[in-house]
N, C-alpha and C positions, 0 to 999 in steps of 0.2 A: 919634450912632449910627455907627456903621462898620461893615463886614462883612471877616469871617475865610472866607478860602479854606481847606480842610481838606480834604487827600488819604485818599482811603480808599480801599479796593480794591474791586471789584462784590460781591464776597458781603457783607464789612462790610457796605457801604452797604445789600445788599437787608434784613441782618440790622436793621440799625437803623432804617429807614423799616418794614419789618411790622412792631416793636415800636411805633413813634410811631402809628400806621396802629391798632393794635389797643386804644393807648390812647386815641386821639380826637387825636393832637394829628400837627404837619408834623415832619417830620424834625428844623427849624431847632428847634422850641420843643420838640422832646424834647431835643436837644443840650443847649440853652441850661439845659432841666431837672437834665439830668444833671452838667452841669457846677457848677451851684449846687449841688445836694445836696452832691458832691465837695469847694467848700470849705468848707461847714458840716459835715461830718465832720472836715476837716484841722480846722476852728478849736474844733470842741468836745472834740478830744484833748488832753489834758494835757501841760501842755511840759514836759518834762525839761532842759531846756540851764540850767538853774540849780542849786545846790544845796537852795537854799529850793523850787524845784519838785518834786525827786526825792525830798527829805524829806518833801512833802505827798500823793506817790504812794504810797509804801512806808506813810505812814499810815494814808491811804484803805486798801491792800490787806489791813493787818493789822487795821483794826475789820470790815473785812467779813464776813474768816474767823472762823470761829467751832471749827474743832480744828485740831491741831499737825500739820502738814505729817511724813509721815513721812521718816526719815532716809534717806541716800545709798542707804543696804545693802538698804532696801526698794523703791527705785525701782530699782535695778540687778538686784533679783529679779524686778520685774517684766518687765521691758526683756528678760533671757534667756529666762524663761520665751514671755514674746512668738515672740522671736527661732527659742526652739526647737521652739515648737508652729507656725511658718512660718505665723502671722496676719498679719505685712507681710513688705515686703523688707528692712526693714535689717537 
């Protein structure tokens, strides 16, 4: 076992001891909590760094979908329209 020193700032710190505090657990095993979760997210995303990965990505995404993505000229009608009814900033 070993222990990690980990700088935080006082509000961090107070933020993340009342969340450990309000789930029942120390500050140490909510870290340690959150930290696990973190690489079981990284390890259950889909690697792309292959071609045989990126082929079995783009597969999965097209049996998902079930209608045809519309074209350029319908996405760029929405994106103006957006733009000029001033619903965001871009």
């Amino acid at each position: 076992m070993a222990r990690i020193h980990v700088i935080l700032d006082d509000a961090e710190k107070d933020r993340f001891r009342h969340q450990a505090e309000r789930e029942g657990k120390s500050l140490g095993a909510w870290l340690r909590e959150a930290a696990r979760e973190r690489l079981a997210r990284a390890a259950a995303r889909p690697r792309l760094d292959t071609a045989a990965g990126l082929k079995a990505f783009w597969a999965e995404c097209d049996a998902r979908e079930t209608s045809r993505e519309p074209d350029w000229d319908a996405h760029r009608r929405v994106i103006e329209e957006s733009m000029a009814s001033g619903a965001t900033d871009t």
